[in-house]
NUVOLO-626730 format. One line per 8 residues: number of its first residue (from 0); their letters; for each residue z, y, x of N, C-alpha, C, O, CB. Coordinates in Angstrom, 3 decimals. Glycine has a CB too. Layout:
// residues N
NUM	a	Z,Y,X,Z,Y,X,Z,Y,X,Z,Y,X,Z,Y,X | ...
This chain:
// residues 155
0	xxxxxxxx	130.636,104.053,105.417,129.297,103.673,104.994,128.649,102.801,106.063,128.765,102.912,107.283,128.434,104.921,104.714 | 127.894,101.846,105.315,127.551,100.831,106.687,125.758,101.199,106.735,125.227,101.573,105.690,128.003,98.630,106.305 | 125.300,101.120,107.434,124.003,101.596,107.696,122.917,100.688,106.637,122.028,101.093,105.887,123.698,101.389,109.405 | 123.298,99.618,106.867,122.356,98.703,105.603,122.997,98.430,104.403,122.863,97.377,103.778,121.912,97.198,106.026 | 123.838,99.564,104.005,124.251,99.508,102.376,123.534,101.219,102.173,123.391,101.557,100.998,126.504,99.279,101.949 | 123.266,101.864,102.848,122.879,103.397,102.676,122.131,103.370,101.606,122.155,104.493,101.104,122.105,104.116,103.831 | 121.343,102.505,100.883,120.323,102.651,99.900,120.732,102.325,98.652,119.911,102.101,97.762,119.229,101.935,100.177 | 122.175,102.257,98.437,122.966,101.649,97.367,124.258,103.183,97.090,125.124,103.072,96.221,123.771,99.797,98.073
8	xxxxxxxx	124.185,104.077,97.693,125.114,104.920,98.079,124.295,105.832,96.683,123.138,105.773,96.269,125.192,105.478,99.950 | 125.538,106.684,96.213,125.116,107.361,94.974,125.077,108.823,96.083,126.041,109.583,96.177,126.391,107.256,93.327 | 124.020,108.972,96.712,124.126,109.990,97.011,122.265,109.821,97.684,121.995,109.006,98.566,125.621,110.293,97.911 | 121.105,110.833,96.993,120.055,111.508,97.409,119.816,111.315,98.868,119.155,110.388,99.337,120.209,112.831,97.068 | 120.346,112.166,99.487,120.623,111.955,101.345,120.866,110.314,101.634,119.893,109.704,102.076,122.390,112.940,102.010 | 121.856,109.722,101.455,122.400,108.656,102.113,120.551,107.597,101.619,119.881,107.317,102.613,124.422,108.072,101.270 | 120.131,107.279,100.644,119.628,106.453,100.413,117.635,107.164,100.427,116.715,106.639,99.799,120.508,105.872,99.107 | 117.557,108.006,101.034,116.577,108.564,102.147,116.713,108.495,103.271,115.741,108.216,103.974,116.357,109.648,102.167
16	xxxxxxxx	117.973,108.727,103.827,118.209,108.181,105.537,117.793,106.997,105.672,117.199,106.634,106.688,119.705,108.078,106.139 | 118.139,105.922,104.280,118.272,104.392,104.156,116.405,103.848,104.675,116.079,102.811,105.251,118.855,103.911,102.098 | 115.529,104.968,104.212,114.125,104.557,104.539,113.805,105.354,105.813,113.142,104.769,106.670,113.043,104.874,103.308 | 114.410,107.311,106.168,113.475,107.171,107.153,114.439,108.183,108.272,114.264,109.226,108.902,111.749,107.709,106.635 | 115.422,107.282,108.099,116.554,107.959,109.042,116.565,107.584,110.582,117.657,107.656,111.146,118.004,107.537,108.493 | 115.729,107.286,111.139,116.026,107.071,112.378,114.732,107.644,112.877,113.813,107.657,112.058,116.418,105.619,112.749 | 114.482,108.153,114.163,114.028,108.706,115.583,112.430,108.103,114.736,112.088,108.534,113.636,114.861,107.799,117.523 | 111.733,107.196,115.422,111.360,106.853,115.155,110.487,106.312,113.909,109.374,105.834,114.127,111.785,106.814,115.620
24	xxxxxxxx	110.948,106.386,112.748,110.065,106.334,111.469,109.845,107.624,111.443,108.661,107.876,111.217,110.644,105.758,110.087 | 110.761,108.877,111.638,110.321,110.134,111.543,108.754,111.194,112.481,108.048,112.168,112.222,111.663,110.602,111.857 | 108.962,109.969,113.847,108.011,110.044,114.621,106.283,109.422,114.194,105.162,109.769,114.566,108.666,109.407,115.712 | 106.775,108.389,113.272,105.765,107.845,112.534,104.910,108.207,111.542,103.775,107.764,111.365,106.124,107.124,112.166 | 105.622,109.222,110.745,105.853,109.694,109.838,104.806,111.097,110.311,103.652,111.220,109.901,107.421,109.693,109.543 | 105.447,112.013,111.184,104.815,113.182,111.463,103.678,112.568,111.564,102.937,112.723,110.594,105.240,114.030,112.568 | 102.986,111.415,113.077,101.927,111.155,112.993,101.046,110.836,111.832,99.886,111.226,111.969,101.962,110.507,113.638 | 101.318,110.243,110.769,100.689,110.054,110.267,100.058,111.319,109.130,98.934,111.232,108.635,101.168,109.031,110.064
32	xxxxxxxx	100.921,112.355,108.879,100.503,113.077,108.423,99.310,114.019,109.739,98.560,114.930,109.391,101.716,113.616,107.725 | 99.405,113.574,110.992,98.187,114.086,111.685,97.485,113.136,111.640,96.959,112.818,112.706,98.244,114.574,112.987 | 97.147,112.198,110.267,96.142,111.664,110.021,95.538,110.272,111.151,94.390,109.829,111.184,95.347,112.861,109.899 | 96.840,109.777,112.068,97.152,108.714,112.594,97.412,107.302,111.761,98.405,107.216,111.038,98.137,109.105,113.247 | 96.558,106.292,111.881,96.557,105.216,110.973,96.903,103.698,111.411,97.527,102.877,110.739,95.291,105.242,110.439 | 96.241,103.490,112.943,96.117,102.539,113.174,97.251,102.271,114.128,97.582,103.191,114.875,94.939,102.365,113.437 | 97.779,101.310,114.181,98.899,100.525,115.361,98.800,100.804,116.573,99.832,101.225,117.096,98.842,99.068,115.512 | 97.710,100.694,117.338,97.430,100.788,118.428,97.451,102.868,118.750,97.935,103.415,119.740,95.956,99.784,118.532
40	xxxxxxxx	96.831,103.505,117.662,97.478,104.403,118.177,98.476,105.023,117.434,98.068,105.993,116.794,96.733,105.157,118.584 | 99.625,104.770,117.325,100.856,105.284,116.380,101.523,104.554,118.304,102.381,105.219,118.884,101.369,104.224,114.080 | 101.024,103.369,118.910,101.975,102.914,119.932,101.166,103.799,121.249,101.914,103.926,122.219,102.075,100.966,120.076 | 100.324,104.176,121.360,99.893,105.134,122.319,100.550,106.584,122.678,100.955,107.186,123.673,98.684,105.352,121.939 | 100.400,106.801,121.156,100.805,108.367,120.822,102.112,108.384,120.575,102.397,109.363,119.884,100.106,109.051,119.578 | 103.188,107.604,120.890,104.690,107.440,120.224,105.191,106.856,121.884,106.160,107.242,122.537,104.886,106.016,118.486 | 104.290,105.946,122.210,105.197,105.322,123.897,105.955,104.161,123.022,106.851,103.609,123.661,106.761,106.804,124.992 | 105.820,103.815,122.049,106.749,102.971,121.027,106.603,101.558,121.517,105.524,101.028,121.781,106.274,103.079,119.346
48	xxxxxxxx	107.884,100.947,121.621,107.055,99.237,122.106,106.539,98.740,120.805,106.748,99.422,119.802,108.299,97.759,122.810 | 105.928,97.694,120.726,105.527,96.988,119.612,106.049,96.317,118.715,105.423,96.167,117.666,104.949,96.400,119.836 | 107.126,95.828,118.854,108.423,95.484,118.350,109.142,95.962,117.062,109.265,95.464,115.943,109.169,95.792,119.266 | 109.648,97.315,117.736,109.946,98.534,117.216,108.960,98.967,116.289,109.196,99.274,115.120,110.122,99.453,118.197 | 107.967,98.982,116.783,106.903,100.222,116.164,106.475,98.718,114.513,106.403,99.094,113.343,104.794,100.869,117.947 | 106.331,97.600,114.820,105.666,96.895,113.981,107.068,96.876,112.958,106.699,97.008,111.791,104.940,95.422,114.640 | 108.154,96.784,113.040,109.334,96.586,112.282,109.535,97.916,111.293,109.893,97.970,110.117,110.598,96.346,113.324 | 109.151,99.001,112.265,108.783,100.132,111.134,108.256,100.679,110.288,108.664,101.488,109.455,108.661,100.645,111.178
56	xxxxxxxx	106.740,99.984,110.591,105.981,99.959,109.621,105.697,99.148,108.701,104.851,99.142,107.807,105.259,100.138,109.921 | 106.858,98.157,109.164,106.895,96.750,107.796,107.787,97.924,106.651,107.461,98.289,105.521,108.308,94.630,108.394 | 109.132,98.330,107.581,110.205,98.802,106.333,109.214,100.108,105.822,109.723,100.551,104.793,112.159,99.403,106.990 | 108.195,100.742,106.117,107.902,102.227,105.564,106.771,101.520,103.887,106.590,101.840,102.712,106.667,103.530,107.256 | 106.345,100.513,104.808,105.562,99.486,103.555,106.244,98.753,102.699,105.843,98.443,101.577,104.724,98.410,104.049 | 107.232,98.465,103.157,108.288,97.928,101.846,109.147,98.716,101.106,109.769,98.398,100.093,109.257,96.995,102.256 | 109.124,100.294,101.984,109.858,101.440,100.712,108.979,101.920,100.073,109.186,102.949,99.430,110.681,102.756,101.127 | 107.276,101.058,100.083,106.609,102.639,99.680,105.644,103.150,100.095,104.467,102.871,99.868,107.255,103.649,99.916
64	xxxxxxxx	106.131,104.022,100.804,105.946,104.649,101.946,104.476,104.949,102.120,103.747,105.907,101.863,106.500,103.884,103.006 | 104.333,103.779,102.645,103.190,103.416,103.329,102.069,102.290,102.958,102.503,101.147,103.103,103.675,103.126,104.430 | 100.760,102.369,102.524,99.943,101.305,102.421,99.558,100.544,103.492,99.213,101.228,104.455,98.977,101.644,101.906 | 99.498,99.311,103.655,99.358,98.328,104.606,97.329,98.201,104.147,97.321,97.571,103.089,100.708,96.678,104.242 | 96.187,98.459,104.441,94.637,98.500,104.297,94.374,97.969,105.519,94.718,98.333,106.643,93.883,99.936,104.041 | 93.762,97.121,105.167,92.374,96.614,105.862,90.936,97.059,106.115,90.052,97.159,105.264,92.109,95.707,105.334 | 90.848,97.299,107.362,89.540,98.369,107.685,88.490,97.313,108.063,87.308,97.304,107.717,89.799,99.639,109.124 | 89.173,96.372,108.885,88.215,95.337,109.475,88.560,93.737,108.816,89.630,93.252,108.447,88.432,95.365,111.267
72	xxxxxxxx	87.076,93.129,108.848,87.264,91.589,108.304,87.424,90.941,109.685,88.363,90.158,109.830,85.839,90.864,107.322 | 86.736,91.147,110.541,86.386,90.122,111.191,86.584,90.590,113.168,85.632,91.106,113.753,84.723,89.764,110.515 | 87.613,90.361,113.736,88.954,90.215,113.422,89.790,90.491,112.120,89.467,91.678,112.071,89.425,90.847,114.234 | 90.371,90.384,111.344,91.358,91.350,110.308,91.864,92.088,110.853,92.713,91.692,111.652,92.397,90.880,109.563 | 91.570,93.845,110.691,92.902,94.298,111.299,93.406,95.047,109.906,93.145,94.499,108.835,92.752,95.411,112.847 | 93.992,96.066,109.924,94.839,96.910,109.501,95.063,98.444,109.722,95.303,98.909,110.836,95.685,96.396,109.789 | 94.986,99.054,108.800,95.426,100.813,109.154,96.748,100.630,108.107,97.193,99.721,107.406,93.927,102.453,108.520 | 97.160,102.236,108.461,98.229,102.467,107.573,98.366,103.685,107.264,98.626,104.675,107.948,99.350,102.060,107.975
80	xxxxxxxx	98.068,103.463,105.592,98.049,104.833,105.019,99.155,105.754,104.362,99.840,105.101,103.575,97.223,104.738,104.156 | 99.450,106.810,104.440,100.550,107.264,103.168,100.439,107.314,101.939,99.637,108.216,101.696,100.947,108.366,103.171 | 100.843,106.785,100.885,101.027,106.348,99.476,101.551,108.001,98.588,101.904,108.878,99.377,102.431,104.870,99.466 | 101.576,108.219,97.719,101.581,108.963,97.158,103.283,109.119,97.396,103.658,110.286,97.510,100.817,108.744,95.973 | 103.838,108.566,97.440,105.438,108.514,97.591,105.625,108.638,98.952,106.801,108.758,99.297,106.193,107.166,97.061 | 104.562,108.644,100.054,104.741,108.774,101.186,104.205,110.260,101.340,104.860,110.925,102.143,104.165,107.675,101.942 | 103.212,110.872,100.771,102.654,112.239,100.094,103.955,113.243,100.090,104.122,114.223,100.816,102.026,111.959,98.348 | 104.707,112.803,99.219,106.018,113.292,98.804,106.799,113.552,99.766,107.687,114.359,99.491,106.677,112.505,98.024
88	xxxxxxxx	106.776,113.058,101.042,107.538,113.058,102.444,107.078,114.516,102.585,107.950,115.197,103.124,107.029,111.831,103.811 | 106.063,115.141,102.289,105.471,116.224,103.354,106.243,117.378,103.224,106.263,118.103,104.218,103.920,116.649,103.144 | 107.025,117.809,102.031,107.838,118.967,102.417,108.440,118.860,103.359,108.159,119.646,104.264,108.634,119.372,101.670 | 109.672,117.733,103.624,110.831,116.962,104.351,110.584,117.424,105.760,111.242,118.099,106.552,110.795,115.218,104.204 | 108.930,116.590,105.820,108.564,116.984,107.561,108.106,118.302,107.746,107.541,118.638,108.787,107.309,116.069,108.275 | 108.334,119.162,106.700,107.539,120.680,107.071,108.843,121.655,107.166,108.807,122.806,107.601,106.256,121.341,105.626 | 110.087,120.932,106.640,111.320,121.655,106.619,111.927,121.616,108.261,112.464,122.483,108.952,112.385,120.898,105.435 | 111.527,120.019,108.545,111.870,119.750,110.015,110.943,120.784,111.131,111.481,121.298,112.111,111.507,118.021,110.309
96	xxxxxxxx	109.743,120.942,110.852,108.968,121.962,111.680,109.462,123.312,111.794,109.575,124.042,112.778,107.677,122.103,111.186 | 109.786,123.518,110.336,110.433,125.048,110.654,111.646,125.314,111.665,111.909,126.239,112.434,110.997,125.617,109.308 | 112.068,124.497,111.442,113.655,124.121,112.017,113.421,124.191,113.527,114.019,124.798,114.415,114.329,122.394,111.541 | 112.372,123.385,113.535,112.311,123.001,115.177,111.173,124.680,115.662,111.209,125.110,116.815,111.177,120.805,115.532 | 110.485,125.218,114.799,109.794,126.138,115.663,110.656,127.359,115.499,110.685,128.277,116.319,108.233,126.367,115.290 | 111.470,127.307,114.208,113.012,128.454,115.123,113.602,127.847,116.183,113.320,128.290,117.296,114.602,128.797,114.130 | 114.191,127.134,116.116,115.223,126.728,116.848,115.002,126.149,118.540,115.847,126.132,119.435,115.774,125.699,115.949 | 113.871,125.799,118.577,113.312,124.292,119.553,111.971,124.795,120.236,111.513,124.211,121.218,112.833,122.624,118.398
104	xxxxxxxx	111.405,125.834,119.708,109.861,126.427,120.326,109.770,126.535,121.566,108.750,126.250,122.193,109.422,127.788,119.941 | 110.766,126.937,122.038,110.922,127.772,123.653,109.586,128.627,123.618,108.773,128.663,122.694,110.912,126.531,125.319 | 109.535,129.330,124.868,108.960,130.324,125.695,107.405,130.148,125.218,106.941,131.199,124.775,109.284,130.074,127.382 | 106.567,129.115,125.216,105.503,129.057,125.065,105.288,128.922,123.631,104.252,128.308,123.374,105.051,128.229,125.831 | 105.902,129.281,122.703,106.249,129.024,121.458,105.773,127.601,120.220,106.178,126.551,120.719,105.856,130.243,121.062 | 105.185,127.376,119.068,104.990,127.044,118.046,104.235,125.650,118.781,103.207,126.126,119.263,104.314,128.143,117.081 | 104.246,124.653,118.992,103.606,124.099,119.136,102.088,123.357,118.196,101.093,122.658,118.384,104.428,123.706,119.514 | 102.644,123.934,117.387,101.497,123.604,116.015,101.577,124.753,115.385,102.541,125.491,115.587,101.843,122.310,114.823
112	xxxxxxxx	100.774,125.024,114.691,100.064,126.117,113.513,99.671,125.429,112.016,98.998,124.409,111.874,98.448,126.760,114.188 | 100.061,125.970,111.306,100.399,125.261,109.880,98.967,126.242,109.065,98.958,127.440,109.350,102.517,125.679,109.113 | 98.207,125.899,108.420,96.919,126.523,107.759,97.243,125.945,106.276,97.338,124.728,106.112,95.249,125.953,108.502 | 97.427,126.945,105.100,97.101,126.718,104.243,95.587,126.786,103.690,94.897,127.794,103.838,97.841,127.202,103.843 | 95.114,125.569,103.011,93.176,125.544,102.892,93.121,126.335,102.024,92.228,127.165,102.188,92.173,124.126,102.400 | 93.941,126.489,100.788,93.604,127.233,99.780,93.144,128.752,99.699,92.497,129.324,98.822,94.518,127.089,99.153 | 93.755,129.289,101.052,93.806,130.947,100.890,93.371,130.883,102.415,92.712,131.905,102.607,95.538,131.919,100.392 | 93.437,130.214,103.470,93.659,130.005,104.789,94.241,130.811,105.585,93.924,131.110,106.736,92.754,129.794,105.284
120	xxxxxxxx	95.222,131.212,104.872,96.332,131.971,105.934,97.480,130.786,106.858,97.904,129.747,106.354,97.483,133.154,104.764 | 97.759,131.194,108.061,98.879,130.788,108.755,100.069,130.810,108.093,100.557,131.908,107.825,99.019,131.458,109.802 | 100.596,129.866,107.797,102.127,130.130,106.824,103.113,129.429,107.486,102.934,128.623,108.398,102.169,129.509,105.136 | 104.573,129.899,106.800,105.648,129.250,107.714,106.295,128.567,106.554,106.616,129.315,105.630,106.711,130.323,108.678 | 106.659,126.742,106.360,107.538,126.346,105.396,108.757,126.996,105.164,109.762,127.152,105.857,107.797,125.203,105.588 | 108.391,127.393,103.860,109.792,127.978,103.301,109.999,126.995,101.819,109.178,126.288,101.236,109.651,129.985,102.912 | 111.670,127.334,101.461,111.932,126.364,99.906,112.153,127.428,98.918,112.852,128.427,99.088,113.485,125.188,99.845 | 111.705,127.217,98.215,111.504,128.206,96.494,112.329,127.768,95.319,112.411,126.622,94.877,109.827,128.041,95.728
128	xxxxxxxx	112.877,128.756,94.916,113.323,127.757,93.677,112.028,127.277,92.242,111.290,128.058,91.642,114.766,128.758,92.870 | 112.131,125.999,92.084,111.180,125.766,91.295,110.964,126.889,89.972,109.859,127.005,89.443,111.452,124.393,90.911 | 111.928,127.534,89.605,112.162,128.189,88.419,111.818,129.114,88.553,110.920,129.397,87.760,113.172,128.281,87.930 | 112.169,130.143,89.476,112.012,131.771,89.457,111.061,131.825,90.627,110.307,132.797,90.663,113.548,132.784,89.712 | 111.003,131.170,91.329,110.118,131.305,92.682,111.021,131.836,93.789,110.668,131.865,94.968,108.794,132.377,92.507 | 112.626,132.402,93.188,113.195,132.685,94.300,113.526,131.996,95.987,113.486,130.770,95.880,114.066,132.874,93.737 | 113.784,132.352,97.237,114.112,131.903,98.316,115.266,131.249,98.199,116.167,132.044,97.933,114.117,132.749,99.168 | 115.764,129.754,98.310,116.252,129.003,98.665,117.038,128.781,99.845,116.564,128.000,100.671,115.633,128.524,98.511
136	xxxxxxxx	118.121,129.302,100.079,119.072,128.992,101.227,120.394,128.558,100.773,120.959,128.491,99.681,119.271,130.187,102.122 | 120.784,128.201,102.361,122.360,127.054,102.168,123.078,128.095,101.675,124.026,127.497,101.166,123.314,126.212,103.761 | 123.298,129.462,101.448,124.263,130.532,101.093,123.506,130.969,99.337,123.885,132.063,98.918,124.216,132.049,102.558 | 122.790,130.394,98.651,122.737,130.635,97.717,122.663,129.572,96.597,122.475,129.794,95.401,122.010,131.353,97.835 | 122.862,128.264,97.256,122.787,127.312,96.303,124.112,126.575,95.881,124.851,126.051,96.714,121.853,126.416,96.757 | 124.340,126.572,94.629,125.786,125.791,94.216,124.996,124.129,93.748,123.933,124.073,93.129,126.849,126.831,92.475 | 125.840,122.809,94.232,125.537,121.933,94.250,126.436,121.051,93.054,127.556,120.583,93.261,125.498,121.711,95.520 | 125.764,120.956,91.921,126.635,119.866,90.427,126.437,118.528,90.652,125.568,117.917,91.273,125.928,120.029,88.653
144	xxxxxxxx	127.484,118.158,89.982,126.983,116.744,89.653,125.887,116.620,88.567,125.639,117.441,87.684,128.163,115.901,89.187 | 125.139,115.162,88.858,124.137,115.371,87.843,124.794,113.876,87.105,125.973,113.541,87.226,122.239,115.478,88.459 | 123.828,113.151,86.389,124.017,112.047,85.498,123.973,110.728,86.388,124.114,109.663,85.787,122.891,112.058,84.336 | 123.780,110.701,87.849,123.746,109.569,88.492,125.045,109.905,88.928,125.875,109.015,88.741,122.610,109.239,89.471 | 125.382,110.757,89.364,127.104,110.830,90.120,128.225,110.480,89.041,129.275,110.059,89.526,127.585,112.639,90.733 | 128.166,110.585,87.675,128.612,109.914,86.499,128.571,108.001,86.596,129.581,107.302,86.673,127.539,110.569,85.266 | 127.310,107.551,86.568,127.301,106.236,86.941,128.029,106.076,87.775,129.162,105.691,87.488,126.298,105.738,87.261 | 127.749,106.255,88.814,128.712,105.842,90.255,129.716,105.976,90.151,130.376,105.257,90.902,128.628,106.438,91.446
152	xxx	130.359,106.721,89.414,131.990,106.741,89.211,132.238,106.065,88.267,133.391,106.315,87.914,132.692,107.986,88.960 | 131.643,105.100,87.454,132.011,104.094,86.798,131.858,102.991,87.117,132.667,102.177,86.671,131.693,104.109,85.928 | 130.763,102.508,88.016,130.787,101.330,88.443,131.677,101.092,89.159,131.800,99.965,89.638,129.886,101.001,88.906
């Protein structure tokens, strides 16, 4: 698999890596769900050169992702918002939190605290099955083909 065909790959994973598989968009990404918008600080709060950081937020705006808004006329500048398809990211990065506050917390533990508004309890991301509400783990799920893995084996 070559890194810039990943978005052509009949496979879920491969053509999500294809938008936000690297270090960096993922770093972008968290920030912005802490409600981080503007360039100047996505490159403060990241250490990101400008380069980098502007090339990422072209590709997160061309998957999607991300809205490219104008806050100011005069200079023009720019914020950058998450799009409803960028909305959709937020399980992804809440699966990565769990991961990292088992695994990665160390000694001083959780570095963040997760508040649900609705009830406002402290909660920990977990995956459900949409159907029964049951718990979701790698030891209980069998993986089918669906109707896109059919295509792909014909083209």
């Amino acid at each position: 698999m070559r890194w810039t065909e990943l978005d052509r790959e009949a496979c879920s994973v491969a053509r999500t890596v294809s938008v936000i598989g690297d270090r960096w968009t993922l770093l972008i990404l968290r920030d912005c769900f802490l409600r981080v918008r503007r360039f100047e600080e996505f490159e403060q709060r990241l250490g990101i050169t400008r380069h980098i950081l502007a090339d990422r937020l072209r590709k997160l705006v061309a998957a999607g992702v991300l809205a490219r808004v104008a806050y100011q006329e005069r200079p023009r500048r720019y914020e950058y918002r998450l799009t409803e398809t960028g909305l959709d990211l937020h399980p992804v990065l809440l699966a990565l939190v769990g991961w990292g506050d088992a695994h990665k917390a160390g000694e001083s533990g959780r570095p963040k605290l997760y508040q649900h508004r609705e009830c406002g309890h402290l909660f920990d991301p977990v995956m459900t099955c949409s159907a029964c509400g049951g718990a979701v783990t790698a030891r209980n799920v069998r993986v089918l083909d669906g109707p896109g893995a059919a295509a792909a084996n014909d083209a």
